[in-house]
GUTI-296151 format. One record per residue (C-alpha): residue number from 1; x, y, z. Coordinates in pm, 1 decimal. Example, Ala and Ser with C-alpha at 12.3 -4.5 7.8 and 13.67 -1.06 7.14 Angstrom:
<atom><k>1</k><px>1230.0</px><py>-450.0</py><pz>780.0</pz></atom>
<atom><k>2</k><px>1367.0</px><py>-106.0</py><pz>714.0</pz></atom>
end
This chain:
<atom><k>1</k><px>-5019.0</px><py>-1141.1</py><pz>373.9</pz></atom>
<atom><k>2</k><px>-4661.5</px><py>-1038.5</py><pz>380.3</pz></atom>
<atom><k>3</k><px>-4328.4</px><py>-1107.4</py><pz>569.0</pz></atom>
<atom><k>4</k><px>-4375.9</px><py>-1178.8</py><pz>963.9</pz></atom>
<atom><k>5</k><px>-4171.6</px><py>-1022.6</py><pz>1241.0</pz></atom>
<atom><k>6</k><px>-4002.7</px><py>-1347.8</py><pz>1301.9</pz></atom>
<atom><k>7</k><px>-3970.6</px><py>-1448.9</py><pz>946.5</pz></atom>
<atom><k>8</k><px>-3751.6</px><py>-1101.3</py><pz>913.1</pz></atom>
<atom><k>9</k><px>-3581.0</px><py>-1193.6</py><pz>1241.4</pz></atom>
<atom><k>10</k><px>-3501.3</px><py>-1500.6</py><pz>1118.7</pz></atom>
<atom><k>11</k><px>-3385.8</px><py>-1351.2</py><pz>739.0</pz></atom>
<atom><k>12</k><px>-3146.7</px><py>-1151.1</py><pz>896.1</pz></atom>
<atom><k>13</k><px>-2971.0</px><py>-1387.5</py><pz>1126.0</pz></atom>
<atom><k>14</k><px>-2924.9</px><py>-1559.3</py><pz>783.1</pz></atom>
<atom><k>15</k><px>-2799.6</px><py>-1251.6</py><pz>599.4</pz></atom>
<atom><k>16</k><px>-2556.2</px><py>-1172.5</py><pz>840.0</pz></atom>
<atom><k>17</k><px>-2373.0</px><py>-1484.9</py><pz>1021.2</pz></atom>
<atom><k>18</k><px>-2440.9</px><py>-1677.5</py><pz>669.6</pz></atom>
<atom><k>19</k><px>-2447.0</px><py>-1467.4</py><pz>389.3</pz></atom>
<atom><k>20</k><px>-2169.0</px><py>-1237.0</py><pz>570.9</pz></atom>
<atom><k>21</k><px>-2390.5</px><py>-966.4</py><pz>380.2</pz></atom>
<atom><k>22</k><px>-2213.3</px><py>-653.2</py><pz>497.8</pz></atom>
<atom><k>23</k><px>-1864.7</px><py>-820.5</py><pz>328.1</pz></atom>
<atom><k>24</k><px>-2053.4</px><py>-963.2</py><pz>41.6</pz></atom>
<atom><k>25</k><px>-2320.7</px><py>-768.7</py><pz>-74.6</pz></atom>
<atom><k>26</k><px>-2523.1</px><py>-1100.8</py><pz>-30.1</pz></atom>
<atom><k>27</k><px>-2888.4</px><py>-995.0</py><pz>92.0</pz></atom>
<atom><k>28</k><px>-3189.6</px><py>-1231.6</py><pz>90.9</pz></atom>
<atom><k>29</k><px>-3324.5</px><py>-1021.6</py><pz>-161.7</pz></atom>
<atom><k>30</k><px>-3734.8</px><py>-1147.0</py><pz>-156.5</pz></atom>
<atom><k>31</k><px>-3682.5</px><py>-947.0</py><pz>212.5</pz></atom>
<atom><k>32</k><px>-3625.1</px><py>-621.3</py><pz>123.2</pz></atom>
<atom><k>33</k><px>-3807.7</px><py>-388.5</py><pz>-97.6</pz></atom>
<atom><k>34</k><px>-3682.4</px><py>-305.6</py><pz>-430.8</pz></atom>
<atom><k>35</k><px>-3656.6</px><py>69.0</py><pz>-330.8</pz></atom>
<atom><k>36</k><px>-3529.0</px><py>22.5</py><pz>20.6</pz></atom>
<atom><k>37</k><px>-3314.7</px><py>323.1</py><pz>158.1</pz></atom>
<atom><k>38</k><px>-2956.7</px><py>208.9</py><pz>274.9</pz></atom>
<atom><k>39</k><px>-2819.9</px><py>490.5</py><pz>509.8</pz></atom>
<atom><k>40</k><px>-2499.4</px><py>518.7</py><pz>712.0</pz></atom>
<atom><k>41</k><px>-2171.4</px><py>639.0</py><pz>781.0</pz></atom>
<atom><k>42</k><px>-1969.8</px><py>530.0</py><pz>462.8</pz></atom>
<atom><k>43</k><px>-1933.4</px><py>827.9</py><pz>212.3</pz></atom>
<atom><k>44</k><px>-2137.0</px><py>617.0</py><pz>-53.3</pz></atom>
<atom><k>45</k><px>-2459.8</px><py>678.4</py><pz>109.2</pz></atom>
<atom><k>46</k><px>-2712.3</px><py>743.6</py><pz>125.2</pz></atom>
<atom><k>47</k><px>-2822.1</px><py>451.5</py><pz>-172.6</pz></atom>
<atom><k>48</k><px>-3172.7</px><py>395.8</py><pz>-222.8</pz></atom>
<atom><k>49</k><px>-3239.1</px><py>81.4</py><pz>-439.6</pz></atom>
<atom><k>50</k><px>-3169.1</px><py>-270.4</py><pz>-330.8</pz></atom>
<atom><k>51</k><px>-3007.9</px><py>-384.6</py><pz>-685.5</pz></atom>
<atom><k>52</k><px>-2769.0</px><py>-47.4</py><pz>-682.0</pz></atom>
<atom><k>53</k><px>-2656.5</px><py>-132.4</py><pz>-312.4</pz></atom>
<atom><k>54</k><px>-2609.3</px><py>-526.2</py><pz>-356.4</pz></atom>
<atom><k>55</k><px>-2404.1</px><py>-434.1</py><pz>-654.8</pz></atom>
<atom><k>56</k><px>-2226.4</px><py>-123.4</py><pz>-476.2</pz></atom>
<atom><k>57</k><px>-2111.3</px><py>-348.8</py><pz>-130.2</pz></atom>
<atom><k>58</k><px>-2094.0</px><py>-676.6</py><pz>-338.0</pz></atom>
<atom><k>59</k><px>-1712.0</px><py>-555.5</py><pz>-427.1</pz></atom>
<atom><k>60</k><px>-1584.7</px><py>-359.7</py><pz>-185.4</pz></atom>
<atom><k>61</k><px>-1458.4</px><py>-609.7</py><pz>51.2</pz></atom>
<atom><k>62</k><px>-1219.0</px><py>-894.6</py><pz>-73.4</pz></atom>
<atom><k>63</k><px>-1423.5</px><py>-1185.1</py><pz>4.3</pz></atom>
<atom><k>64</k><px>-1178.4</px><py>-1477.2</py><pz>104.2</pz></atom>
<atom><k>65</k><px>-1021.0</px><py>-1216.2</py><pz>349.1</pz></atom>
<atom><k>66</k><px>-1319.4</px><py>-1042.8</py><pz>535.6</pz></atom>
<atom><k>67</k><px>-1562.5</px><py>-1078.7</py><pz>804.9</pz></atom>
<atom><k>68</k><px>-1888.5</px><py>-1011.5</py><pz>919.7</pz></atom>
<atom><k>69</k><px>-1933.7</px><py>-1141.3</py><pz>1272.3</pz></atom>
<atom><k>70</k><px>-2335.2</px><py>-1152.4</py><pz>1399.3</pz></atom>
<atom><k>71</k><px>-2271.8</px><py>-972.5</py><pz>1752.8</pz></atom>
<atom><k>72</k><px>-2619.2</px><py>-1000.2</py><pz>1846.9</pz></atom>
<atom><k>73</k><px>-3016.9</px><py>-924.9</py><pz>1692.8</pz></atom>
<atom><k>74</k><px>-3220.9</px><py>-746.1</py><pz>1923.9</pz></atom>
<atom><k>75</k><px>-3498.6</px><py>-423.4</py><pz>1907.4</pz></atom>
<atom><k>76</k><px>-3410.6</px><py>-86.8</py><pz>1917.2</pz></atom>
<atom><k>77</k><px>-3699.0</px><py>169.0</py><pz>2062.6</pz></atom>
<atom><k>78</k><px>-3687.5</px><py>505.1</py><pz>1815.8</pz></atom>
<atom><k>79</k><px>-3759.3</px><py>764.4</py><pz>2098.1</pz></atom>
<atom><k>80</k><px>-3931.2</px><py>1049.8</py><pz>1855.8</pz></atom>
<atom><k>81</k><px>-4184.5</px><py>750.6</py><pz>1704.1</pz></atom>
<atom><k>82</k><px>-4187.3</px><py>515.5</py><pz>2000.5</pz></atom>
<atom><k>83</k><px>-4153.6</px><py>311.4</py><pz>1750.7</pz></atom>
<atom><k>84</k><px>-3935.9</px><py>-55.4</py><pz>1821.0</pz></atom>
<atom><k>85</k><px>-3737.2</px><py>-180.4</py><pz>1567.2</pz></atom>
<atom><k>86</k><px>-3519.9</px><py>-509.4</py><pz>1480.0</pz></atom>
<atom><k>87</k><px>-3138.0</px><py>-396.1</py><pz>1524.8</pz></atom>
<atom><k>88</k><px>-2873.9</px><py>-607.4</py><pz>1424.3</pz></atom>
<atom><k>89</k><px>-2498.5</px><py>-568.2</py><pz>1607.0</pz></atom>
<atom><k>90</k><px>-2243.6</px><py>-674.6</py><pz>1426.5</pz></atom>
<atom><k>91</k><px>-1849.4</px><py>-707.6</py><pz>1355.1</pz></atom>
<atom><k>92</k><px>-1628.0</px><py>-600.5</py><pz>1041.1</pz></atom>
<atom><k>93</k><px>-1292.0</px><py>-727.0</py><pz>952.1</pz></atom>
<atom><k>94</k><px>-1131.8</px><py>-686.1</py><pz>620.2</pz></atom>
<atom><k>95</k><px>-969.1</px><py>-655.3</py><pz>333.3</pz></atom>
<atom><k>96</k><px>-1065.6</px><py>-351.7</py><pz>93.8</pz></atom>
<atom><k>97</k><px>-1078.9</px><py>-405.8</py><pz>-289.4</pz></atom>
<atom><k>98</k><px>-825.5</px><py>-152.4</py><pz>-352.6</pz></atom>
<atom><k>99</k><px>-509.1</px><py>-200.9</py><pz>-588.5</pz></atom>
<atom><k>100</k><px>-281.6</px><py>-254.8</py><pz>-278.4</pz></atom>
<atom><k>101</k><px>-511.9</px><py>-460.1</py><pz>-63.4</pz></atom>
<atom><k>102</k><px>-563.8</px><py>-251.1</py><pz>268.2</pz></atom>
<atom><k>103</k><px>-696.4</px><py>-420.9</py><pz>557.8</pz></atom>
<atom><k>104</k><px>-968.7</px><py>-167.2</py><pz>798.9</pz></atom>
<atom><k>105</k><px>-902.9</px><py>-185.7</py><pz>1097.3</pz></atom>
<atom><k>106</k><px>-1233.5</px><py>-406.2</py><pz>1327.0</pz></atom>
<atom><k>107</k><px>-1491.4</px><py>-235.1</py><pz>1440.8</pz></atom>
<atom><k>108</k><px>-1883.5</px><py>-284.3</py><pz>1502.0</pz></atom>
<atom><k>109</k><px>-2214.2</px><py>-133.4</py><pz>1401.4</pz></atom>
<atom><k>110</k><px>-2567.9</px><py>-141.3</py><pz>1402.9</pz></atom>
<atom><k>111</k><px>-2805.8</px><py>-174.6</py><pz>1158.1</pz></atom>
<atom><k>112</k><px>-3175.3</px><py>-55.7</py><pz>1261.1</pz></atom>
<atom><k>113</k><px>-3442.7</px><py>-204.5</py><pz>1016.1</pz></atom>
<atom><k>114</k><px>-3784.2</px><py>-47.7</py><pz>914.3</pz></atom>
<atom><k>115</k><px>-4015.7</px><py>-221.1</py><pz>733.9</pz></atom>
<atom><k>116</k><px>-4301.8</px><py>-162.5</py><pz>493.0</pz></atom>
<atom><k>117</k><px>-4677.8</px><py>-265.0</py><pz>499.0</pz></atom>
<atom><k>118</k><px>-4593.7</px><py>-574.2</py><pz>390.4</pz></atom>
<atom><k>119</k><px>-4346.6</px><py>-642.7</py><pz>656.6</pz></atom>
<atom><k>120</k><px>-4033.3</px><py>-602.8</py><pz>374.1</pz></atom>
<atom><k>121</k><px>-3674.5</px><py>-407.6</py><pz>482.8</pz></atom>
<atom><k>122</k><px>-3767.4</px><py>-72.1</py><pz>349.9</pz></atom>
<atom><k>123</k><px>-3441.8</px><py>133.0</py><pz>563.3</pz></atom>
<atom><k>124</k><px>-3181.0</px><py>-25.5</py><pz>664.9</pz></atom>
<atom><k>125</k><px>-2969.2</px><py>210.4</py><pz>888.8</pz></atom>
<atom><k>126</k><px>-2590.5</px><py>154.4</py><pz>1002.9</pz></atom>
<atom><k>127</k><px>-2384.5</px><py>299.5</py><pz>1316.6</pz></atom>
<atom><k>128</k><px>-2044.5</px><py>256.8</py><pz>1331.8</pz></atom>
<atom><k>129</k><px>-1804.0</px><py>265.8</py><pz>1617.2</pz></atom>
<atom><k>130</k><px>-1558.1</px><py>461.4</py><pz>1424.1</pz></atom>
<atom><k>131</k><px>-1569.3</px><py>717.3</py><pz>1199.7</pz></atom>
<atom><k>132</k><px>-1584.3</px><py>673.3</py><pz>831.3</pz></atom>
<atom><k>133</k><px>-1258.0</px><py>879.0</py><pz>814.8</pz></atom>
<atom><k>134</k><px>-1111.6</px><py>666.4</py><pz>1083.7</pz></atom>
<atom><k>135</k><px>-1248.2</px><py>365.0</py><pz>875.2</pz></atom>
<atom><k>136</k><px>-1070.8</px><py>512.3</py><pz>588.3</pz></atom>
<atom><k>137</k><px>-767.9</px><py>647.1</py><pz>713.4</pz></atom>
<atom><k>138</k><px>-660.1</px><py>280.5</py><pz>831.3</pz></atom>
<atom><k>139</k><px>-628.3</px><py>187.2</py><pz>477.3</pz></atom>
<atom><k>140</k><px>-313.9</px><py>421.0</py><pz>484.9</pz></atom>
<atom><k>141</k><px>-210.2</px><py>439.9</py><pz>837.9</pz></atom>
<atom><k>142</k><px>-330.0</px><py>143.4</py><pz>1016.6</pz></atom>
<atom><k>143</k><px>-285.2</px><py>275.2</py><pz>1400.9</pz></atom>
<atom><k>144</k><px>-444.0</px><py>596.3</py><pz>1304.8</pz></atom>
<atom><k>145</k><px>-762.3</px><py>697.7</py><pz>1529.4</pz></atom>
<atom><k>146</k><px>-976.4</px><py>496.0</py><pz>1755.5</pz></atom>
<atom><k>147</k><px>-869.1</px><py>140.7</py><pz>1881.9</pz></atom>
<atom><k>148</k><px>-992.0</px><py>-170.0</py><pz>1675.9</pz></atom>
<atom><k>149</k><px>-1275.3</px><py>-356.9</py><pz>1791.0</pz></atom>
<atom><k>150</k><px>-1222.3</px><py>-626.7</py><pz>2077.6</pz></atom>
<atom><k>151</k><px>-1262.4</px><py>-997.4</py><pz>1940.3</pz></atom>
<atom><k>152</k><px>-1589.9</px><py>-1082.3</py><pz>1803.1</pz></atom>
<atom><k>153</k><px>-1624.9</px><py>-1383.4</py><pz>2114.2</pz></atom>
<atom><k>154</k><px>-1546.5</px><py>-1151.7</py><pz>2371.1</pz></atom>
<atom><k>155</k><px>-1790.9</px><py>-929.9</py><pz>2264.6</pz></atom>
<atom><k>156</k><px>-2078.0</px><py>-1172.5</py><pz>2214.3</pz></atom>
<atom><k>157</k><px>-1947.0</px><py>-1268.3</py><pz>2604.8</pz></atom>
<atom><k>158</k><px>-2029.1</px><py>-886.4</py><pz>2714.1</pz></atom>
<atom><k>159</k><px>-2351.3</px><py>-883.2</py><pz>2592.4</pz></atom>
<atom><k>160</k><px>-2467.8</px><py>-1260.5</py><pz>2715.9</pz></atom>
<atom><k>161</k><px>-2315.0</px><py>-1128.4</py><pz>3041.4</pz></atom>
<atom><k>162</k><px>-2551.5</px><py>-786.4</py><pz>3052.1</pz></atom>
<atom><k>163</k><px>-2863.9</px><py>-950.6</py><pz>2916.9</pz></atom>
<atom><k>164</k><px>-2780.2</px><py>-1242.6</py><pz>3163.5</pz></atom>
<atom><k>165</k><px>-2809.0</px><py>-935.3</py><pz>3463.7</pz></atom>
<atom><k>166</k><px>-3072.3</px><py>-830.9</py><pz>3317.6</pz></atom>
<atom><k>167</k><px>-2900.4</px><py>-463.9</py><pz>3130.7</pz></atom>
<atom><k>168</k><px>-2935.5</px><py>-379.3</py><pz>2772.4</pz></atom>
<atom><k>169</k><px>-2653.7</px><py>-326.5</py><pz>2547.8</pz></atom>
<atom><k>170</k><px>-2673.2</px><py>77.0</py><pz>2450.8</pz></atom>
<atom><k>171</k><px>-2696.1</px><py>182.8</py><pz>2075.7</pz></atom>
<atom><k>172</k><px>-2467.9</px><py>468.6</py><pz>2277.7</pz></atom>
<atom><k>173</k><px>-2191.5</px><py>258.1</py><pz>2290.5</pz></atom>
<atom><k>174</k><px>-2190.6</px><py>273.4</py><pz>1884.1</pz></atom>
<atom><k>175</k><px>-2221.6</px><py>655.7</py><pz>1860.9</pz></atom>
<atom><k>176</k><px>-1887.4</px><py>767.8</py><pz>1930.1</pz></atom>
<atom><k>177</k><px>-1775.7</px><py>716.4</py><pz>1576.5</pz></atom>
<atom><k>178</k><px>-2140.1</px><py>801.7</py><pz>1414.6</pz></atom>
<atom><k>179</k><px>-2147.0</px><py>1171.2</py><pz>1543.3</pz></atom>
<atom><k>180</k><px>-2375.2</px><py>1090.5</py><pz>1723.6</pz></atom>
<atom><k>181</k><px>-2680.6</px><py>996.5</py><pz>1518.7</pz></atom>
<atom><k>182</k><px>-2744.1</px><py>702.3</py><pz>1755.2</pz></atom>
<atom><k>183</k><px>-2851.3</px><py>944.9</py><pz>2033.8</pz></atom>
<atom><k>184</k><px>-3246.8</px><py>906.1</py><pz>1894.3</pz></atom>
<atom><k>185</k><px>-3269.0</px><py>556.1</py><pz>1986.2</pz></atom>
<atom><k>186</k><px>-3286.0</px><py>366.9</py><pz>2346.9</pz></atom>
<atom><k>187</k><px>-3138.7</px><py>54.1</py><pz>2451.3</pz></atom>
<atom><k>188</k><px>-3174.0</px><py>-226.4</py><pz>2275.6</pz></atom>
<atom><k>189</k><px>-3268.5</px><py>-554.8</py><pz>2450.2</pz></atom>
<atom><k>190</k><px>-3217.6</px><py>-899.6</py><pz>2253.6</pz></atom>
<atom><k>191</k><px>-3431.4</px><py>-1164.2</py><pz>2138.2</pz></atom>
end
């Protein structure tokens, strides 16, 4: 018994091009366990407990004026384990809760998923392009640091176009703004 591979591919599709869960804090919740470990750039983690993360992302994006583009789902090989993984790629535009409304500047990350014996999100781990700093920073200065992220379509376009030729889109290509945490994992190829 428990959650299937596909099931949890299929969950977080859903979570993230419907729910817009990295915006909204919206999870399918009967997916993850209730002590999952949320890890990542953002100062705020590391955050172990679904509830205390749902409630903790739930309101720090505005909604109405944020994004979450689904980039691509795919597998991730974890070279010290061997160990493949779903990965989700994915875009962020927005507007931060804060008193004078900053927008962050677009970028895109990757969350790496491991599960539990019975198949339920027990880590969820994010990569982002740009530093948290750099994330931050924006909210005051918005040309500070690294460009913004390229247009969620013509991204999706770069990656049909390397899968197409038969190349994996590199977790590398995340880890300049992670300091380099994403150097333990392969390529990821796409399902």
């Amino acid at each position: 018994l428990g959650v299937s591979y596909d099931e949890l591919l299929a969950t977080l599709y859903a979570d993230f091009s419907i729910h817009q869960c990295q915006v909204t804090g919206r999870l399918s919740k009967p997916f993850y366990s209730d002590a999952c470990l949320f890890e990542g750039p953002d100062p705020d983690m590391p955050v172990r407990g679904l509830a205390k993360y749902c409630s903790a992302s739930s309101n720090l994006f505005d909604h109405t004026r944020s994004t979450c583009d689904l980039l691509a789902i795919g597998e991730a090989t974890d070279r010290a384990t061997g160990e493949t993984l779903p990965v989700v790629f994915w875009r962020i535009e927005g507007v931060v809760n804060l008193p004078w409304h900053p927008t962050i500047k677009p970028y895109v990350g990757a969350t790496i998923f491991r599960t539990d014996e019975q198949g339920l999100v027990a880590q969820a781990t994010e990569f982002w392009s740009i530093t948290a700093f750099d994330a931050f920073a924006t909210t005051l200065f918005p040309e500070f640091g690294a460009p913004a992220a390229r247009p969620a379509p013509e991204l999706i376009r770069e990656i049909e176009d390397e899968q197409a030729a038969g190349h994996a889109w590199a977790l590398e290509r995340i880890r300049d703004g992670d300091g380099g945490r994403a150097k333990g994992w392969g390529r990821a190829s796409f399902t």
